[in-house]
N, C-alpha and C positions, 0 to 999 in steps of 0.2 A: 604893604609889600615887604616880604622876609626879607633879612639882609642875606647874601650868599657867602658859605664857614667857606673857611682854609681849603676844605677837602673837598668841597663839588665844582663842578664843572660848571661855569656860569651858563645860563639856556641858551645864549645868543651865539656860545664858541660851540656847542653842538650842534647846533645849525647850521653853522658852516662849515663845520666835517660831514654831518650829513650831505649836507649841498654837491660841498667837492666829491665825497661818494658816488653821489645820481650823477653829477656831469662826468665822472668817469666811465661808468658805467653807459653812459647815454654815446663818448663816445668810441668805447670798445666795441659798443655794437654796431651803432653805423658805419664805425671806420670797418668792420670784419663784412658785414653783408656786403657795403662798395666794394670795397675789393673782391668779393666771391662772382661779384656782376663782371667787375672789370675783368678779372681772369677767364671768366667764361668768354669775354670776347678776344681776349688775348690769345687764348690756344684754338681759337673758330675753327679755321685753317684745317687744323687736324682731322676734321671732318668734314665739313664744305669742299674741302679742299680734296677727297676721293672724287664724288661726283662732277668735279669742277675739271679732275685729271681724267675721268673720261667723256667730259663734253671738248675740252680743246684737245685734248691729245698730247698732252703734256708725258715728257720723259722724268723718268725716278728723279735728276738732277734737277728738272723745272719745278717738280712739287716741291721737292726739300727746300728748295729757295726760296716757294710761295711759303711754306708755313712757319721759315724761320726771318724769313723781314721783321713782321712785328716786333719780333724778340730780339733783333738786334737794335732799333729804335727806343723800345721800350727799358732796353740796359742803357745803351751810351745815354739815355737823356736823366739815368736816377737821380745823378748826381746834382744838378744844376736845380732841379725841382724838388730833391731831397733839401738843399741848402736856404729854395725861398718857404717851403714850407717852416721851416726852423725860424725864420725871419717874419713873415707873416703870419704865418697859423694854419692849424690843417684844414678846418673849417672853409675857408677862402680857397684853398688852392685843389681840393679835395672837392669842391661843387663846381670849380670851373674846368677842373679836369675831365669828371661827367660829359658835361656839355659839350666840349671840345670831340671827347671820342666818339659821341654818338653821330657827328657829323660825316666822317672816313665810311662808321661802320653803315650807316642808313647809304652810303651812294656803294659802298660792297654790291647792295640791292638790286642796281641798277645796272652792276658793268656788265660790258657787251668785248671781253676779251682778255687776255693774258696778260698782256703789259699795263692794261688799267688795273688788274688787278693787283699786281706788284707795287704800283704808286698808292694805291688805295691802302694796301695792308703797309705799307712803311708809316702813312701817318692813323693806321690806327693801332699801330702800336704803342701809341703815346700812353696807350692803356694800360702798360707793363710800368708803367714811371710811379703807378697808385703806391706799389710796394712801398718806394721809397715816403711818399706822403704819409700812411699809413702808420710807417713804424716811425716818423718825426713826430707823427701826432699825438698816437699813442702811448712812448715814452714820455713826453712832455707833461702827458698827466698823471702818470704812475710814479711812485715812490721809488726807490732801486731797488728792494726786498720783493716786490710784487709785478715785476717789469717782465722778466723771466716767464712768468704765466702769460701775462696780458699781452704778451709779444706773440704767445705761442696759439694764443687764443682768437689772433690778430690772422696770424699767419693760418692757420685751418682755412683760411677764405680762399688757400690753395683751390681747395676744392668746388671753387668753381670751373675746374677743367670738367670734372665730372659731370655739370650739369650739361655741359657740351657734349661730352659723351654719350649721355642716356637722354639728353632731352633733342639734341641736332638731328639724332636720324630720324626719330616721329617726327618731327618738323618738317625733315626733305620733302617727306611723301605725304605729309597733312594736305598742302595745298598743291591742285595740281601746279605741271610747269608753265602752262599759258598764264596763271594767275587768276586772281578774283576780283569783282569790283568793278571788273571794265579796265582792270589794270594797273586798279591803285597799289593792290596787296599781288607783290609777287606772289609767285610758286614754286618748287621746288628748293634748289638750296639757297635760292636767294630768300625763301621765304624766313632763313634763321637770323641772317641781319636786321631783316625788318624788324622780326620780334626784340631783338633786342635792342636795338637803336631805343625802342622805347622804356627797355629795363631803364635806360642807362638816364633818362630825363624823369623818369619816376625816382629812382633814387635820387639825382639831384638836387629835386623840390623837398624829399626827403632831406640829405646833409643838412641843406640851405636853412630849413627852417625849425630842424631837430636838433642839432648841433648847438653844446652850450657856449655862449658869449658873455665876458668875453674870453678870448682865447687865450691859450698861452704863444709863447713865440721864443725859447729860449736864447735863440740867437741876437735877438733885439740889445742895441747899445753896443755892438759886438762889432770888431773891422772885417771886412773880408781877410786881409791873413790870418789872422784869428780864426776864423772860421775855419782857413781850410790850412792850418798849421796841421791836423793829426793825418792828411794826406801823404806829410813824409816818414810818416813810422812806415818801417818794413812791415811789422805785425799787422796794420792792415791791410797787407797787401795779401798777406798769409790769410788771414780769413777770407779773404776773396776768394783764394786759388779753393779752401776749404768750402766753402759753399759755391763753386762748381756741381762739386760730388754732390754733395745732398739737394741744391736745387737747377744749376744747370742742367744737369742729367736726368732731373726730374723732370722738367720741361720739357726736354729732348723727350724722353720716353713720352709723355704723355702726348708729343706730336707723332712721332713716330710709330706706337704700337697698335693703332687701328689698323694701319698699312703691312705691319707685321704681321698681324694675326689674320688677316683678310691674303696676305699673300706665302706666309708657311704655313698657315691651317687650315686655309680656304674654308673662312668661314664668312657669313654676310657683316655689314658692316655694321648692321645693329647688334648682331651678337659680340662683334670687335668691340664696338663703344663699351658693350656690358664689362667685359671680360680685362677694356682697359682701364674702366671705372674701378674696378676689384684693387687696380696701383695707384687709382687715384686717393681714395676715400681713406687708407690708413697714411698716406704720404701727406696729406692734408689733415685729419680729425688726430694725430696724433702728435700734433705739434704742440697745444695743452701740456699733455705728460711729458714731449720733451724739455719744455721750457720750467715744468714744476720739477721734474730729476734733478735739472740744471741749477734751479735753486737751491736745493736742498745736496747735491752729491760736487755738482762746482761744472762748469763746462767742458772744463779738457779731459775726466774720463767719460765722461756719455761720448763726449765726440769722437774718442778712442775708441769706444766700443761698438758704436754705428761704424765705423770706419772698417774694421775686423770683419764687419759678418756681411757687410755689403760687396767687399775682395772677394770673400768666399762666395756670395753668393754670383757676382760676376765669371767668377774661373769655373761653377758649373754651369752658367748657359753661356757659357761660351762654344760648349758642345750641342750637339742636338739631341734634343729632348721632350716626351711627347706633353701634348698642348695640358696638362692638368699638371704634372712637376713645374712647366715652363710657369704655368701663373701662381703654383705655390711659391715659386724662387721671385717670380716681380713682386707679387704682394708682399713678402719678407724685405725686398730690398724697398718697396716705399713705404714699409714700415721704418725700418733706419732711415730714411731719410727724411720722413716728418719728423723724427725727434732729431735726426742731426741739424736739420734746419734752424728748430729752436734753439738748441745750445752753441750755434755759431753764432744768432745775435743775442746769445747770454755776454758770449764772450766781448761783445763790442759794447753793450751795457754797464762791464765792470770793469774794462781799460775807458773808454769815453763815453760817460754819463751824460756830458754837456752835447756832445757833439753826433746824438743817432740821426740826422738830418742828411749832414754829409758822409760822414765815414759809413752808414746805413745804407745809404746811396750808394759809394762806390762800391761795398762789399757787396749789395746786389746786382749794383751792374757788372760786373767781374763776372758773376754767378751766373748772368742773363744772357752777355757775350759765350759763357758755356753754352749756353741752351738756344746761341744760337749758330754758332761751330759743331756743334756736335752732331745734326743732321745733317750738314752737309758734311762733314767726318762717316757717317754712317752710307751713304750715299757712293762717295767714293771708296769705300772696304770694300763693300758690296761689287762695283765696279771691278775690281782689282784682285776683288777673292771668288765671286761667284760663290759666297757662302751666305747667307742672311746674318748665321752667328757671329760674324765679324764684328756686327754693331756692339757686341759686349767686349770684345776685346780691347777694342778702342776707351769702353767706360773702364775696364778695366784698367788702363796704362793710364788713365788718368786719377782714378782714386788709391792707385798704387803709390804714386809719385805725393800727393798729400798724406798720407797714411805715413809713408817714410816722412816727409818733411815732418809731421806731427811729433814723429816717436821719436827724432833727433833733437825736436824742443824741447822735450820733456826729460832725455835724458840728460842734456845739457842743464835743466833745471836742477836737477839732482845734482847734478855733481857742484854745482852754483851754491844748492843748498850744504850739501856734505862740508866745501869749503868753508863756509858760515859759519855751520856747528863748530868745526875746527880752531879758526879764531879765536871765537868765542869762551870756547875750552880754556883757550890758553890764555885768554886773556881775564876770566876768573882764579885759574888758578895762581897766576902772577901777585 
């Protein structure tokens, strides 16, 4: 056996770089496709939830409420499951997650009315808590230089609104409504629970026995203060308000704009899903490039600049405008907001490295509480204006009011810095 010189890398420690490579990699991708499943059941609603409003009879106020529950469940609980993620590991909390949602979603299948459906969609929002899992997990195995991508790579699993989108209305009408089987396999919109209920036990066995072990758990040895010490910085609280705009409102619109486009464009609800997939797929696939900008340019101008063109693009549909500018100006605005999404958890990346568990958690749930005020915000405009366009008014006074809080940090940064220089000056020249 040669002896190993000064300058090579002994074969056993490339081994275990490669190793940690593959379990990275092994779990970026499980973590991104769970989440793409989970999302799909998260925003269901969105579309179940048409056909659902004209079998009971439900008013614009009743829907908004049915498809924003999950999304209030699935924010308030980031936090607490972002923090045991951090403590146990994503692997563990990220396959019992699975399981747990496929239970709410498979009895969706079953109900026979309005109020079960509202109990039902409250605990299957526990599906929206993945996020926070997701980016515990994630981080935990990336390096801080490569986090920025792998977040943003993470986070693309948005786009499993879209599969809801383009895959929920063939489903409606695949199987009639009596059902098949003698009654095993619903039909019509119940039949899109059913189908998934079993995404959601296939990826499971998936996580459970793909997922490398053992895990990390940065939180481990750690007190609960500790843990949830970076809760009292103001500056996470600012990223929260900040990932409203990019992903509360993303949420919102993607519940929202089936019902839009079906009720100002009168157009059917499959071409709605198509049409609202067009804001899904750049507001999720470009979360990638936001988070590789963000490495490379820093987070606060990307977020600057998603911030700018999203105002503007809110103050022109704010007016009415016909249905081909209307979706050239959404696909623009969910293009800023896939890259704004990634460059707000750049941001919590490079203030709390140790801590994307919880502070990941409450900046999404902040974001999730957006998305899930904001149809019912849309709902009552609507009420009170008899305009549709109101829904952008209202995104608008809200990424106005970030947009200023953003550009008052920054200048105040300056002028923090100009002070510095200053000192400094005089304290050389002395």
């Amino acid at each position: 056996m040669q002896p190993v010189s000064a300058t090579e890398t002994p074969p056993h420690h490339a081994t275990t770089a490669d190793g940690e490579f593959v379990h990275r990699v092994r779990v970026l991708i499980i973590a991104t496709v769970g989440f793409t499943v989970f999302f799909a059941v998260w925003v269901m609603f969105a579309i179940v939830g048409i056909p659902v409003r004209e079998e009971f009879g439900l008013t614009d106020g009743q829907f908004a409420l049915l498809v924003a529950i999950p999304i209030l469940t699935g924010s308030i609980l980031r936090v607490p499951v972002g923090m045991l993620t951090d403590l146990i590991g994503g692997r563990v909390v990220f396959t019992a997650l699975l399981v747990v949602t496929a239970v709410p979603t498979y009895f969706v299948s079953r109900a026979s009315g309005y109020t079960e459906l509202l109990v039902l969609a409250f605990f299957l929002g526990v599906s929206g808590t993945s996020f926070a899992v997701g980016i515990a997990w994630v981080s935990a195995w990336y390096p801080p230089e490569r986090q920025g991508f792998a977040l943003g790579v993470f986070g693309a699993g948005n786009v499993g609104a879209s599969i809801t989108k383009l895959l929920a209305p063939s489903l409606v009408v695949l199987v009639p409504v009596a059902g098949t089987a003698s009654g095993v396999v619903p039909g019509g919109w119940r039949f899109v629970p059913f189908v998934y209920t079993f995404m959601l036990l296939a990826m499971a066995a998936v996580a459970w026995l793909g997922a490398p072990r053992p895990d990390h758990r940065p939180a481990r040895g750690r007190t609960f203060r500790e843990i949830n010490q970076p809760l009292e910085v103001l500056r996470v609280w600012r990223f929260g308000l900040y990932y409203i705009v990019v992903f509360g409102a993303y949420v919102a619109l993607a519940l929202w704009l089936p019902k839009y486009y079906v009720d100002v464009y009168d157009v059917d609800l499959r071409v709605a899903g198509m049409l609202t997939a067009l804001f899904i797929f750049p507001a999720s696939l470009l979360r990638p490039l936001g988070g590789y900008l963000s490495d490379r340019l820093g987070a606060r101008p990307v977020t600057y600049t998603a911030f700018v063109v999203i105002c503007l693009a809110f103050i022109w549909l704010s007016f009415e405008v016909g249905i081909a500018l209307f979706t050239l100006l959404i696909v623009t605005v969910g293009a800023m907001m896939g890259i704004g999404k990634a460059s707000v958890y750049k941001y919590i990346a490079d203030y709390f490295p140790r801590d994307m568990g919880v502070v990941g958690g409450l900046v999404g749930a902040v974001g999730g509480l957006g998305g899930f005020v904001l149809p019912l915000l849309f709902a009552w405009a609507l009420a009170e204006t008899g305009r549709p366009q109101s829904t952008f008014v209202v995104l608008l006074a809200a990424s106005l009011v970030s947009l200023v809080w953003l550009h008052l940090v920054v200048i105040k940064m300056r002028r923090d810095e100009r002070r510095r220089a200053v000192v400094l000056g005089a304290e050389s020249s002395s």
